[in-house]
PQR file with spaces between the fields and no chain letter, atoms N, CA, C, O and H, PARSE charges and radii, in Angstrom:
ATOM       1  N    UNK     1    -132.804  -56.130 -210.157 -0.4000 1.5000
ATOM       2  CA   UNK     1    -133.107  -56.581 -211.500 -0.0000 2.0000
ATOM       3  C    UNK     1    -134.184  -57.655 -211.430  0.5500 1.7000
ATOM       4  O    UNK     1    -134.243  -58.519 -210.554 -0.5500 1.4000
ATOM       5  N    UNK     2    -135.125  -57.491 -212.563 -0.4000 1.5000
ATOM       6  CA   UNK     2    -136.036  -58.719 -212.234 -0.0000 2.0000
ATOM       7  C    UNK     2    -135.719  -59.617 -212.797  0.5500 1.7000
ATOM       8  O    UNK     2    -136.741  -60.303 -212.756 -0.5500 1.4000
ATOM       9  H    UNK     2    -135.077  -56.790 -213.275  0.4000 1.0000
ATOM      10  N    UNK     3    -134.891  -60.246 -213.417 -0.4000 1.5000
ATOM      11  CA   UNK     3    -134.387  -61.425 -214.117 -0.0000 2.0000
ATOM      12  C    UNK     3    -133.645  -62.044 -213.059  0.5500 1.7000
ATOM      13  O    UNK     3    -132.864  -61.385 -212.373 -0.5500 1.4000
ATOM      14  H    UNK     3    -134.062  -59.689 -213.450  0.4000 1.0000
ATOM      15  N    UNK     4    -133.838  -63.262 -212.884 -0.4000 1.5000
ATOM      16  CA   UNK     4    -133.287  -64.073 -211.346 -0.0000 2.0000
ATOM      17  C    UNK     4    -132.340  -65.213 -212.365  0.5500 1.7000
ATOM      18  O    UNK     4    -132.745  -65.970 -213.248 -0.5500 1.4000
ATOM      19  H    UNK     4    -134.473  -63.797 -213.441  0.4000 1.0000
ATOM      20  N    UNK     5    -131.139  -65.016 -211.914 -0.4000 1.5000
ATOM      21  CA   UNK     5    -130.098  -65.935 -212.197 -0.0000 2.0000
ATOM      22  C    UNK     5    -130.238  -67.316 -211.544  0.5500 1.7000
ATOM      23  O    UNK     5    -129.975  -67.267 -210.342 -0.5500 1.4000
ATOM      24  H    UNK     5    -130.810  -64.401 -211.197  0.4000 1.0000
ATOM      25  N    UNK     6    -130.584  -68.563 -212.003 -0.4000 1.5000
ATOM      26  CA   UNK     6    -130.417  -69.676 -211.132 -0.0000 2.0000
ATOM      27  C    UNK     6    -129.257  -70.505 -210.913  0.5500 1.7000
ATOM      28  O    UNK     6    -129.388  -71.599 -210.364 -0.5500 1.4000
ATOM      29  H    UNK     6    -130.797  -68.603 -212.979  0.4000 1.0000
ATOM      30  N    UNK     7    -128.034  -70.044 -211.326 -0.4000 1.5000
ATOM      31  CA   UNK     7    -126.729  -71.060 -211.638 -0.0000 2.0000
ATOM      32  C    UNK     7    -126.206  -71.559 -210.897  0.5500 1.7000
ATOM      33  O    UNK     7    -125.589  -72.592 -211.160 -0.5500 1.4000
ATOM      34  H    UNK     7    -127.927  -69.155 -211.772  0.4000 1.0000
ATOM      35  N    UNK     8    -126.251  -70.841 -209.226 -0.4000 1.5000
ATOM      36  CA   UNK     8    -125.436  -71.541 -208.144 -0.0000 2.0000
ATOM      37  C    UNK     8    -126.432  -73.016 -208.014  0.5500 1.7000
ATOM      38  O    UNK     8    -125.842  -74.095 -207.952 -0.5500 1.4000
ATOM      39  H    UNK     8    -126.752  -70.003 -209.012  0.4000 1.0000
ATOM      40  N    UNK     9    -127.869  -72.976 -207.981 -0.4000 1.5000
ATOM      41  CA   UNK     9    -129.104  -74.302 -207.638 -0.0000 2.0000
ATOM      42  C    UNK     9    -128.312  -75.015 -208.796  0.5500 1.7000
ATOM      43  O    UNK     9    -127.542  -75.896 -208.413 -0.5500 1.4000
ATOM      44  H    UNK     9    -128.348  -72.100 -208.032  0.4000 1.0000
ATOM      45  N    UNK    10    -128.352  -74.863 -209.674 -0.4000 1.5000
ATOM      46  CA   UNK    10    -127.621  -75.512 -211.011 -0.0000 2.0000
ATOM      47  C    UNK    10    -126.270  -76.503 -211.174  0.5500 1.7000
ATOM      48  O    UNK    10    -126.005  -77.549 -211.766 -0.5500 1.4000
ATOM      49  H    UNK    10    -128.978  -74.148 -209.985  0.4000 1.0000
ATOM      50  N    UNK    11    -125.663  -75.671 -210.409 -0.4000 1.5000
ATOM      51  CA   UNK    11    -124.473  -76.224 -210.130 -0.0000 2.0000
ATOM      52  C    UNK    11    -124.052  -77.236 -209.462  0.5500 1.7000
ATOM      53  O    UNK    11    -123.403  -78.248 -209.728 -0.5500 1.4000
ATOM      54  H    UNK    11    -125.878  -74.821 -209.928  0.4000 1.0000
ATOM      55  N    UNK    12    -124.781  -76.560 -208.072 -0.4000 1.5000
ATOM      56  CA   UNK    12    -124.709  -77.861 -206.942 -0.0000 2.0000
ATOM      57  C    UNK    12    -125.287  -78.773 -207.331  0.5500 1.7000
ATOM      58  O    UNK    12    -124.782  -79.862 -207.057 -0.5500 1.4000
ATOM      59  H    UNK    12    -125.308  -75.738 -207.856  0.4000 1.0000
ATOM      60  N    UNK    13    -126.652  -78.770 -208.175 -0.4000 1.5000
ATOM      61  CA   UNK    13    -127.610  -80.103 -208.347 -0.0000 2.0000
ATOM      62  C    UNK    13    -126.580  -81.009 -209.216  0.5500 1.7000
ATOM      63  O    UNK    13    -126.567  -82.227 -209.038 -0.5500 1.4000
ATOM      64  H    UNK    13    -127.061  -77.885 -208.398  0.4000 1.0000
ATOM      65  N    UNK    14    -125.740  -80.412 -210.134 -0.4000 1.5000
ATOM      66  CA   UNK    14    -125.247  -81.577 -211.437 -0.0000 2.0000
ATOM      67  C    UNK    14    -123.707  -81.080 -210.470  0.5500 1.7000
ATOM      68  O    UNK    14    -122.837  -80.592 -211.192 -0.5500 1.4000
ATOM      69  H    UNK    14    -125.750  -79.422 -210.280  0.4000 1.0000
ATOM      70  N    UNK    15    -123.444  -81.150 -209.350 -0.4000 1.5000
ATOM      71  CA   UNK    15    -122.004  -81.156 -208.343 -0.0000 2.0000
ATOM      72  C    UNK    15    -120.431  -80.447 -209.486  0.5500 1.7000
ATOM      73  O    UNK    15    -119.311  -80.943 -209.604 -0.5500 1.4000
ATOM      74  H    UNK    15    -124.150  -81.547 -208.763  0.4000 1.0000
ATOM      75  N    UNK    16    -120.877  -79.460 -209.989 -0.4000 1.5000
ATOM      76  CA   UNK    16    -120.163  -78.969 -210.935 -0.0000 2.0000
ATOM      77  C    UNK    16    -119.794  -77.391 -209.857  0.5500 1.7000
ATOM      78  O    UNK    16    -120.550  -76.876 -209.033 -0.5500 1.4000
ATOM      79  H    UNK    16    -121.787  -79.057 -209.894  0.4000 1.0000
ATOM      80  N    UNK    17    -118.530  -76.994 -210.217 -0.4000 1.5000
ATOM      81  CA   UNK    17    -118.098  -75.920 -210.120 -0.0000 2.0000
ATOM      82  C    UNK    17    -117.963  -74.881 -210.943  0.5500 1.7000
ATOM      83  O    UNK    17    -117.815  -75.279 -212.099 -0.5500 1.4000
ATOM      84  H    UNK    17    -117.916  -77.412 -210.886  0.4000 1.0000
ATOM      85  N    UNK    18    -117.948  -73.495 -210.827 -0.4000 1.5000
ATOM      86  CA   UNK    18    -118.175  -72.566 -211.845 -0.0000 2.0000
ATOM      87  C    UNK    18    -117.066  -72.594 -212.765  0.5500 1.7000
ATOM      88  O    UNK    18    -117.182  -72.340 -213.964 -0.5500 1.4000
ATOM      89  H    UNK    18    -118.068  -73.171 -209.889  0.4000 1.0000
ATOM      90  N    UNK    19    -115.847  -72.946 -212.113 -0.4000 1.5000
ATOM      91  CA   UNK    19    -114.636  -72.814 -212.749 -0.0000 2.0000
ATOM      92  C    UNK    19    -115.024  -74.008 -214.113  0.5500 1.7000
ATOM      93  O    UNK    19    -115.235  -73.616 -215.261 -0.5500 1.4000
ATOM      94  H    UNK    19    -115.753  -73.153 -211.139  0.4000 1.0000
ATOM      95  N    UNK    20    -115.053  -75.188 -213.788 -0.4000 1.5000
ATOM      96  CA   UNK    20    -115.822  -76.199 -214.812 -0.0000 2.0000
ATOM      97  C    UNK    20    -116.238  -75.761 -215.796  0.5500 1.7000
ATOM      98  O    UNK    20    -115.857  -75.751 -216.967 -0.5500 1.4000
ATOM      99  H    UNK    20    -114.881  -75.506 -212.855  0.4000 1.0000
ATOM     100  N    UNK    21    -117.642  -75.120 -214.897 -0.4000 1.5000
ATOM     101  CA   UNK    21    -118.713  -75.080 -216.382 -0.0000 2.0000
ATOM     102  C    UNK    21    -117.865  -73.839 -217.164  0.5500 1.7000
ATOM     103  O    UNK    21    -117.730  -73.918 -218.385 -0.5500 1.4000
ATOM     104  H    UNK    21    -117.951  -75.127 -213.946  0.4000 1.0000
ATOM     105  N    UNK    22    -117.406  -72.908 -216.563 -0.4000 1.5000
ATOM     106  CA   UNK    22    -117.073  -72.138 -217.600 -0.0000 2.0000
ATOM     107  C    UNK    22    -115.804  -72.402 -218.566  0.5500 1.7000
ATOM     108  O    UNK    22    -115.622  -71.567 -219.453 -0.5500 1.4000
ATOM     109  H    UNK    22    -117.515  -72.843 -215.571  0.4000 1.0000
ATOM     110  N    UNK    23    -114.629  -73.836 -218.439 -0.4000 1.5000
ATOM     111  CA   UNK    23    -114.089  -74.399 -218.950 -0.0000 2.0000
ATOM     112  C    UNK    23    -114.446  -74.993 -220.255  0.5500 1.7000
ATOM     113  O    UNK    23    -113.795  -74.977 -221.300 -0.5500 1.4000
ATOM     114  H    UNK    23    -114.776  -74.514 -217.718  0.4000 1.0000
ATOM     115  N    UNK    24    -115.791  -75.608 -219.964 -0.4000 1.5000
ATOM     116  CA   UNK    24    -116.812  -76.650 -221.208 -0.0000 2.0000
ATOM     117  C    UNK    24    -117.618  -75.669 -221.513  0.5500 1.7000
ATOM     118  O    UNK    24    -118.579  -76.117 -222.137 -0.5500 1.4000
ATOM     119  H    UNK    24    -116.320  -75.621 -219.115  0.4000 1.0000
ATOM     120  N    UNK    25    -117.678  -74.459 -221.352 -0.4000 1.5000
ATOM     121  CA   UNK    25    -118.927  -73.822 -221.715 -0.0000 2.0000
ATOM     122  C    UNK    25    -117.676  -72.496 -222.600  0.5500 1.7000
ATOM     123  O    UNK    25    -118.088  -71.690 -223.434 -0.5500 1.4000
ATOM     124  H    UNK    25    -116.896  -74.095 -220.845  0.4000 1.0000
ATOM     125  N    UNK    26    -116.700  -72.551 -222.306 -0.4000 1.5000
ATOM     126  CA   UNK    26    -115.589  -71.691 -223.307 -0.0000 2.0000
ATOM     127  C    UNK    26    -115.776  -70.005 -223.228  0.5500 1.7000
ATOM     128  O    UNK    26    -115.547  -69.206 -224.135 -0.5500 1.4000
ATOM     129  H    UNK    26    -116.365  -73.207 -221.629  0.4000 1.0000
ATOM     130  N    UNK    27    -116.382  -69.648 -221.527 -0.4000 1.5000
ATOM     131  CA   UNK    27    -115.831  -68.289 -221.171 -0.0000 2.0000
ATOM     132  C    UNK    27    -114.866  -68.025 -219.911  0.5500 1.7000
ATOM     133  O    UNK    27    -114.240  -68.900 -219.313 -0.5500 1.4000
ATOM     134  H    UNK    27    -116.568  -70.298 -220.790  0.4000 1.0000
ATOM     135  N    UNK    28    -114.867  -66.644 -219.623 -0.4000 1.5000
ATOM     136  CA   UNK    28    -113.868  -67.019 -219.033 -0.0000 2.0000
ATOM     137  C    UNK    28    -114.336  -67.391 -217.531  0.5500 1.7000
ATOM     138  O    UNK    28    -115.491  -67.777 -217.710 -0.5500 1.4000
ATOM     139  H    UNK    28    -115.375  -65.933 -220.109  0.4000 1.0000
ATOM     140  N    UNK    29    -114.013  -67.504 -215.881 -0.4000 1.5000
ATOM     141  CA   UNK    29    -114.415  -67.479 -215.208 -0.0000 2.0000
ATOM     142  C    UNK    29    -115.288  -65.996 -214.833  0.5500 1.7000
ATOM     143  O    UNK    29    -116.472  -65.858 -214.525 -0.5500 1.4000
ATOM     144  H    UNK    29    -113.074  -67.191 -215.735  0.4000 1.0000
ATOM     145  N    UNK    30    -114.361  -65.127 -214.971 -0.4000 1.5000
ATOM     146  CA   UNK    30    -114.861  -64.189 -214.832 -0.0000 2.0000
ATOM     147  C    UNK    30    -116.599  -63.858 -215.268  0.5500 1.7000
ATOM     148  O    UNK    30    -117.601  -63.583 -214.608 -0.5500 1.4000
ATOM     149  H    UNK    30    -113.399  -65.240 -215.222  0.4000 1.0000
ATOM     150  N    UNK    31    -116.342  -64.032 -216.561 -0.4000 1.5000
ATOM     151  CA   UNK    31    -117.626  -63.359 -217.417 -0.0000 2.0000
ATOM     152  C    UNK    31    -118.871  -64.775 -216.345  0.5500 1.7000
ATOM     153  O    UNK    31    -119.916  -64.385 -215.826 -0.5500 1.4000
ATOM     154  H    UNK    31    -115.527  -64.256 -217.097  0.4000 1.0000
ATOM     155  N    UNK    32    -118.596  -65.675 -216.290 -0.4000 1.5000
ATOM     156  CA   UNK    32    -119.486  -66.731 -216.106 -0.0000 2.0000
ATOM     157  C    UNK    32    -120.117  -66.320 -213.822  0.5500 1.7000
ATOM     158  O    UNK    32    -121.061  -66.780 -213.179 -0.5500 1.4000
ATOM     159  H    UNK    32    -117.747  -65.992 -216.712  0.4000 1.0000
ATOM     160  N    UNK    33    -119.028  -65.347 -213.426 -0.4000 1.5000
ATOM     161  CA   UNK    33    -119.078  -64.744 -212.089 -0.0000 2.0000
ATOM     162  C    UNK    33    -120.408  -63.649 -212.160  0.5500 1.7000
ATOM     163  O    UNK    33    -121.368  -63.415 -211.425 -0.5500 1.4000
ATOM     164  H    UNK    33    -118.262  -64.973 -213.948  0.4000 1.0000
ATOM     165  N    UNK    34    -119.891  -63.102 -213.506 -0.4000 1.5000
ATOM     166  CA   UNK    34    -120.715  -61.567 -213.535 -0.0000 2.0000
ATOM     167  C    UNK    34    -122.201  -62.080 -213.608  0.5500 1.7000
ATOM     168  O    UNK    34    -123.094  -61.654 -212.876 -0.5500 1.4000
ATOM     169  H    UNK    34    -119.111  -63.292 -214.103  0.4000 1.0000
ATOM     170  N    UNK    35    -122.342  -62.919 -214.449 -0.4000 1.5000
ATOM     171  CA   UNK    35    -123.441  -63.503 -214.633 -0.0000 2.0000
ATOM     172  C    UNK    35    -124.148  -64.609 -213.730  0.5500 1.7000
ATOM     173  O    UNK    35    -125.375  -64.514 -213.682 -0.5500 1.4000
ATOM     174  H    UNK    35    -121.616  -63.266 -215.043  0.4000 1.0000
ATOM     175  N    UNK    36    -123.707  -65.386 -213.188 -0.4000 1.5000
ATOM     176  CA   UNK    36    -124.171  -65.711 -211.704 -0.0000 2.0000
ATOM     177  C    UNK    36    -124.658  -64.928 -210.517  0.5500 1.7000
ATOM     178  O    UNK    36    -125.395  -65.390 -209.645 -0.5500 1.4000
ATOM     179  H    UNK    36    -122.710  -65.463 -213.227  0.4000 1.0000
ATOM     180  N    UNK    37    -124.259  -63.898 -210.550 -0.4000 1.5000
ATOM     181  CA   UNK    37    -124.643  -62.826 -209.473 -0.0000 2.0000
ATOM     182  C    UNK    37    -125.466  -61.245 -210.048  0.5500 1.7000
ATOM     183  O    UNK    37    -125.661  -60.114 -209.603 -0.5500 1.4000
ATOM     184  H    UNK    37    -123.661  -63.522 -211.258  0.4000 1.0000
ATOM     185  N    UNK    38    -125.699  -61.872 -211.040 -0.4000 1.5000
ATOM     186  CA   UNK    38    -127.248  -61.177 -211.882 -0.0000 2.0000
ATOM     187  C    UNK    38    -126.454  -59.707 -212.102  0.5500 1.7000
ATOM     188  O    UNK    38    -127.089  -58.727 -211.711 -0.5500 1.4000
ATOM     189  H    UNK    38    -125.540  -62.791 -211.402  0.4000 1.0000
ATOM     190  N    UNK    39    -125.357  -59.500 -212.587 -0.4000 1.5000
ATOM     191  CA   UNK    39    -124.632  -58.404 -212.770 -0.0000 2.0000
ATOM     192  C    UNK    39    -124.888  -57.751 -214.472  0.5500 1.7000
ATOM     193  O    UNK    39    -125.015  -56.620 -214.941 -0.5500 1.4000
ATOM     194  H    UNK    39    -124.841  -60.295 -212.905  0.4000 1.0000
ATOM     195  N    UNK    40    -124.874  -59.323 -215.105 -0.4000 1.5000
ATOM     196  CA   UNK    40    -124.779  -59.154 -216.761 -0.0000 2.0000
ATOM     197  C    UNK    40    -125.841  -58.183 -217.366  0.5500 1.7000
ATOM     198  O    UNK    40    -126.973  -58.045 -216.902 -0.5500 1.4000
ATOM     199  H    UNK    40    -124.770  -60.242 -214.724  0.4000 1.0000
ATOM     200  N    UNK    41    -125.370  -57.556 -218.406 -0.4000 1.5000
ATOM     201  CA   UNK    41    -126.170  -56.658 -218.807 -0.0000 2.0000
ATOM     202  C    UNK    41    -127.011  -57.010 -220.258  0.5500 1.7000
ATOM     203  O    UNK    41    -127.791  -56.236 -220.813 -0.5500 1.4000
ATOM     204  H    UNK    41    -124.451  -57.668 -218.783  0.4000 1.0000
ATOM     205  N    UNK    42    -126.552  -58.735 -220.843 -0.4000 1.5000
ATOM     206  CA   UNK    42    -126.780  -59.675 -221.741 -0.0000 2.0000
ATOM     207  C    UNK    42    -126.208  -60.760 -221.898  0.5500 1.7000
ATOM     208  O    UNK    42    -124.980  -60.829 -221.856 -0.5500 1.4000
ATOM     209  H    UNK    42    -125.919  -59.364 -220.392  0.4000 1.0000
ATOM     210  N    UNK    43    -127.076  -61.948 -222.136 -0.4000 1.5000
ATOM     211  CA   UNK    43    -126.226  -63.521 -222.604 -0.0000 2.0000
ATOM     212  C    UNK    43    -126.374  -63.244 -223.807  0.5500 1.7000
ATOM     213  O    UNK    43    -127.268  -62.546 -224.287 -0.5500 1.4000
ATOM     214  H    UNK    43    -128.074  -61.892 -222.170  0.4000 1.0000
ATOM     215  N    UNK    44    -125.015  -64.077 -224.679 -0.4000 1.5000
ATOM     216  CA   UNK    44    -125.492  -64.619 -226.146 -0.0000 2.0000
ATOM     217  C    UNK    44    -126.425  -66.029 -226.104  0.5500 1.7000
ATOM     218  O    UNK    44    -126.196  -67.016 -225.404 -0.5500 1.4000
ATOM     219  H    UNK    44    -124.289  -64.645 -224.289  0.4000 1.0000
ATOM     220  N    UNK    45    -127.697  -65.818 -227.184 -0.4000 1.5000
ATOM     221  CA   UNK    45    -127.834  -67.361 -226.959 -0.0000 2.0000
ATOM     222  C    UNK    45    -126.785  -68.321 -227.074  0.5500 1.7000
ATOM     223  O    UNK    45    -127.103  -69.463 -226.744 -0.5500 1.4000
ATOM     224  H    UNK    45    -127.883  -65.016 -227.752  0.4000 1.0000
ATOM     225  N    UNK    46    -125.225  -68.081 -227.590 -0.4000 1.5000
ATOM     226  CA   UNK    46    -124.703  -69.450 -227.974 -0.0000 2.0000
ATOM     227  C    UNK    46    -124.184  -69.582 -226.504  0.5500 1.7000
ATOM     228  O    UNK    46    -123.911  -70.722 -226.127 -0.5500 1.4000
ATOM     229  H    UNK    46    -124.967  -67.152 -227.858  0.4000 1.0000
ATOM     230  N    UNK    47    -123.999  -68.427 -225.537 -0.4000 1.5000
ATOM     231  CA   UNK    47    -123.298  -68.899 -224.102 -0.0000 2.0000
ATOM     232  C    UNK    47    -124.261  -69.817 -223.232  0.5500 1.7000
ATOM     233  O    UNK    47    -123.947  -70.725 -222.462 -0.5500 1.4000
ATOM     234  H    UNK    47    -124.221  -67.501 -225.844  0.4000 1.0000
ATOM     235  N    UNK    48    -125.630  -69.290 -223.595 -0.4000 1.5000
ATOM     236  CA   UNK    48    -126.600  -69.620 -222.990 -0.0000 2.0000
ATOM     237  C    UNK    48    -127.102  -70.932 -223.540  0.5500 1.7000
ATOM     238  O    UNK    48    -127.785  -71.522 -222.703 -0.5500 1.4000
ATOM     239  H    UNK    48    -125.885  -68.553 -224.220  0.4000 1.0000
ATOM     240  N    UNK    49    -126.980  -71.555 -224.658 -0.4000 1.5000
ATOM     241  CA   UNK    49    -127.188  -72.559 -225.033 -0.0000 2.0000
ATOM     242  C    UNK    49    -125.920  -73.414 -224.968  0.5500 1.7000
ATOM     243  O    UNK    49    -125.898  -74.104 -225.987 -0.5500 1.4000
ATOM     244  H    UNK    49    -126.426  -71.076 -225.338  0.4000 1.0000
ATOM     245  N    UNK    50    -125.040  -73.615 -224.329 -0.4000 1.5000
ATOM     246  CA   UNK    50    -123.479  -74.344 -224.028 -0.0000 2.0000
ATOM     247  C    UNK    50    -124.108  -74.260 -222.627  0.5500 1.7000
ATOM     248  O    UNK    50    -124.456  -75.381 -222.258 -0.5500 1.4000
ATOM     249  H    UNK    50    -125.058  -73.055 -223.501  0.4000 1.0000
ATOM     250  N    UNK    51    -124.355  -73.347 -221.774 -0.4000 1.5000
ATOM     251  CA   UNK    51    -124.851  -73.556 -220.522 -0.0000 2.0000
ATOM     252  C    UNK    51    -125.813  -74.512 -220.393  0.5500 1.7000
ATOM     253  O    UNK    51    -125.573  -75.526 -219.737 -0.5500 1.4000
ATOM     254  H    UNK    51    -124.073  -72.435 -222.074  0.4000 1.0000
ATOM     255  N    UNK    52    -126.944  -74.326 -220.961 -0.4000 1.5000
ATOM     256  CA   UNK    52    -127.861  -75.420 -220.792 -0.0000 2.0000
ATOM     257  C    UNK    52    -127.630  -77.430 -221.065  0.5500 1.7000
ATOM     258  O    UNK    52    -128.172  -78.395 -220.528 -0.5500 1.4000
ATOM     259  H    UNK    52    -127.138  -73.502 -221.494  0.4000 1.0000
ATOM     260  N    UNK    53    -126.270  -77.264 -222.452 -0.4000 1.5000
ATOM     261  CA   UNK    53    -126.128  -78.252 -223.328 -0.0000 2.0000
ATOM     262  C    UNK    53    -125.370  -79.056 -221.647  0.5500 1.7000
ATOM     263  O    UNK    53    -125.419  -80.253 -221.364 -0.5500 1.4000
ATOM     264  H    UNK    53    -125.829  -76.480 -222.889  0.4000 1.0000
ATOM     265  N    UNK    54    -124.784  -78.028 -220.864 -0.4000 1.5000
ATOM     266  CA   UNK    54    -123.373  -78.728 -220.241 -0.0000 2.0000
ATOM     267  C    UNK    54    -124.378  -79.402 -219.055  0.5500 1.7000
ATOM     268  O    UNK    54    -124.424  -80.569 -218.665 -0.5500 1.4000
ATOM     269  H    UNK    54    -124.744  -77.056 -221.094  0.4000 1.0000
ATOM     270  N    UNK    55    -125.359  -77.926 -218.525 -0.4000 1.5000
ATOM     271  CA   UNK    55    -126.229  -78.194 -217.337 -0.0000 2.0000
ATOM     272  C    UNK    55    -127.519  -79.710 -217.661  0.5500 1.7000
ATOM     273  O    UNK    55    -128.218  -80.111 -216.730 -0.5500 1.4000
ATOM     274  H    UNK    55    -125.321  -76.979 -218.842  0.4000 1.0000
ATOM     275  N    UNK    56    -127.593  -80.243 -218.851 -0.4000 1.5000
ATOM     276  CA   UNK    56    -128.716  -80.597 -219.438 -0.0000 2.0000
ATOM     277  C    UNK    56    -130.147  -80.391 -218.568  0.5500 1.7000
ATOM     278  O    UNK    56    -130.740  -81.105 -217.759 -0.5500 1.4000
ATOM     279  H    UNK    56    -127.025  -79.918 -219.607  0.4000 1.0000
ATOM     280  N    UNK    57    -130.443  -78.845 -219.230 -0.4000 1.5000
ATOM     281  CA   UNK    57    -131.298  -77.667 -218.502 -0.0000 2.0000
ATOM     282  C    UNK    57    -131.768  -77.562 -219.790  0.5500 1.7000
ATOM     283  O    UNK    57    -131.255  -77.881 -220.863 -0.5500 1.4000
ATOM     284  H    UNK    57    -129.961  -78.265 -219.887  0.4000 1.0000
ATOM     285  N    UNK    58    -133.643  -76.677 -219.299 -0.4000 1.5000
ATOM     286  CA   UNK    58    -133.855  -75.446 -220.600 -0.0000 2.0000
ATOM     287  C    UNK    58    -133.696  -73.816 -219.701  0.5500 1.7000
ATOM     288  O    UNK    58    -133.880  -73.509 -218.523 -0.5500 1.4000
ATOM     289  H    UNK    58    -134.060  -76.418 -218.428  0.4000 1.0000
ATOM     290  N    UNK    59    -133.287  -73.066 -220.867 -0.4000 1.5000
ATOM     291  CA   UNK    59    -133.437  -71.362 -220.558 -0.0000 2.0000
ATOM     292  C    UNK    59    -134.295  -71.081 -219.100  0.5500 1.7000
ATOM     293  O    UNK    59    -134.001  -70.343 -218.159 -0.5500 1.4000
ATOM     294  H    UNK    59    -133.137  -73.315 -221.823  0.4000 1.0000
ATOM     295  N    UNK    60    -135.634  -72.098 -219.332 -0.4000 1.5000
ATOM     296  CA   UNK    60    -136.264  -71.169 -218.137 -0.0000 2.0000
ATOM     297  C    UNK    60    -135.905  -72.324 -216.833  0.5500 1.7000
ATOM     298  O    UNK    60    -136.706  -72.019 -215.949 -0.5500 1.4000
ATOM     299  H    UNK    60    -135.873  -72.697 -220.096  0.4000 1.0000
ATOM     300  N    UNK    61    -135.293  -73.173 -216.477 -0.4000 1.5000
ATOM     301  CA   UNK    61    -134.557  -73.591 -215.588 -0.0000 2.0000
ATOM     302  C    UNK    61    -133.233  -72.383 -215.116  0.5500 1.7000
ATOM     303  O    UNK    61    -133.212  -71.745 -214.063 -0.5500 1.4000
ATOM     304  H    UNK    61    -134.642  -73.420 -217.195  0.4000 1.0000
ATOM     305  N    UNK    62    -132.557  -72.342 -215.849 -0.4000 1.5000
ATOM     306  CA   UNK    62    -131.670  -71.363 -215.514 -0.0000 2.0000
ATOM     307  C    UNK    62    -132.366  -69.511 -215.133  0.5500 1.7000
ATOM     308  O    UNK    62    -132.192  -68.908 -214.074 -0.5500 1.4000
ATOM     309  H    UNK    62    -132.574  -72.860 -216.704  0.4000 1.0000
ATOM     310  N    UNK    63    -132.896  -69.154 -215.982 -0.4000 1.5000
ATOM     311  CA   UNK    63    -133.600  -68.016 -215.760 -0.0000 2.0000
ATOM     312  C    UNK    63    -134.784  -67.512 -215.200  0.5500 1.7000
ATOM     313  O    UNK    63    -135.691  -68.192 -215.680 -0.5500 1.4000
ATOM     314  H    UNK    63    -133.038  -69.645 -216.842  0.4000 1.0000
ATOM     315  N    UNK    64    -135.339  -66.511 -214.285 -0.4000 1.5000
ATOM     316  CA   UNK    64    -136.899  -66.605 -213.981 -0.0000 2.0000
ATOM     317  C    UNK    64    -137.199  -65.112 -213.891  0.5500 1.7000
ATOM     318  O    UNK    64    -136.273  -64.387 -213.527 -0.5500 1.4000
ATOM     319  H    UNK    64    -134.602  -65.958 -213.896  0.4000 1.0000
ATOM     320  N    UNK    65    -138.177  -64.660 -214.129 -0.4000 1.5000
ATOM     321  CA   UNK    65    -138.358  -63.474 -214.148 -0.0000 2.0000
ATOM     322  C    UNK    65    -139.680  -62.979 -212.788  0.5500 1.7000
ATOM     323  O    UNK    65    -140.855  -63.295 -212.601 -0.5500 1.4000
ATOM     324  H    UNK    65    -138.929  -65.249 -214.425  0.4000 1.0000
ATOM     325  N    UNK    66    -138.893  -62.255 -212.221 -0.4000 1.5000
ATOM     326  CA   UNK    66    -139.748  -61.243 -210.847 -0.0000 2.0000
ATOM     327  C    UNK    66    -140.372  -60.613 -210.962  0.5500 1.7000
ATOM     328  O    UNK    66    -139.790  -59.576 -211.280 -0.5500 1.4000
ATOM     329  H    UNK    66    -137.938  -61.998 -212.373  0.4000 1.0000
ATOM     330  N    UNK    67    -141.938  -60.399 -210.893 -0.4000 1.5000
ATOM     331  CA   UNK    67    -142.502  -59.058 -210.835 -0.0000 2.0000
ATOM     332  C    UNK    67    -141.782  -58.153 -210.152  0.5500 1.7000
ATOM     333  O    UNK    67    -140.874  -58.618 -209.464 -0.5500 1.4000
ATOM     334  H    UNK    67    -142.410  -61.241 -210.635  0.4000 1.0000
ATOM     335  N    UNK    68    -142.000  -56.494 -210.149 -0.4000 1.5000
ATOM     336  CA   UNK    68    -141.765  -55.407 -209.542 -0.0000 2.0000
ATOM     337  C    UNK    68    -142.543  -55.983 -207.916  0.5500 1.7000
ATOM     338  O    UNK    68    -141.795  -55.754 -206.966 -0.5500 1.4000
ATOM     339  H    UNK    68    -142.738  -56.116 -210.708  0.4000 1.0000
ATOM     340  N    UNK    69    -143.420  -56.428 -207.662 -0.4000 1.5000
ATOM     341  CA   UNK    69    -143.972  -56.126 -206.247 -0.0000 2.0000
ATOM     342  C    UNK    69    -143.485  -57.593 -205.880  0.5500 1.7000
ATOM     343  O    UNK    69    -144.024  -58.004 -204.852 -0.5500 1.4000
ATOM     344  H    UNK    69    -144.027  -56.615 -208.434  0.4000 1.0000
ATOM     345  N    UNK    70    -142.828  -58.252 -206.317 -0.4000 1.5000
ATOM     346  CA   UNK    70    -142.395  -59.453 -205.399 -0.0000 2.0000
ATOM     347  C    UNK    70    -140.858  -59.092 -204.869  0.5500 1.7000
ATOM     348  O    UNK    70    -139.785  -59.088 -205.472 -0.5500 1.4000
ATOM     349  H    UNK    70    -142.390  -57.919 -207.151  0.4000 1.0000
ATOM     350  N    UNK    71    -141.119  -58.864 -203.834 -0.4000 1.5000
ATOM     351  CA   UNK    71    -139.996  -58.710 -202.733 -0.0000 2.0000
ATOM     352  C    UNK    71    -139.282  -59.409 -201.959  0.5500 1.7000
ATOM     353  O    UNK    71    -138.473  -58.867 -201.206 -0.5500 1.4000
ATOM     354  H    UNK    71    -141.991  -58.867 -203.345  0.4000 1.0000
């Protein structure tokens, strides 16, 4: 997928665990797993904006997008 998940860099930088953020961020662990490991097939902005509010991040901190020829 070319959309690059950044949440584990995220995490460690503000020493937060996934279990956490997805506590203050109000999904479940699960859904907040799928999406760390670039599985998700869509964020809502409101998950994605509770992510950023908790991380005090913007969108393209958390997200980055890959060309096809970068390998």
């Amino acid at each position: 997928m070319p959309i690059i998940i950044r949440l584990d860099a995220l995490l460690a930088q503000h020493k937060m665990t996934a279990r956490e953020l997805a506590l203050r961020v109000g999904i479940t662990e699960a859904n907040l797993s799928i999406l760390k490991n670039g599985h998700a097939k869509a964020i809502r902005f409101s998950t994605l904006e509770a992510i950023c509010r908790e991380l005090h991040c913007q969108p393209g901190d958390l997200l980055a997008h890959r060309q096809a020829d970068e390998a």
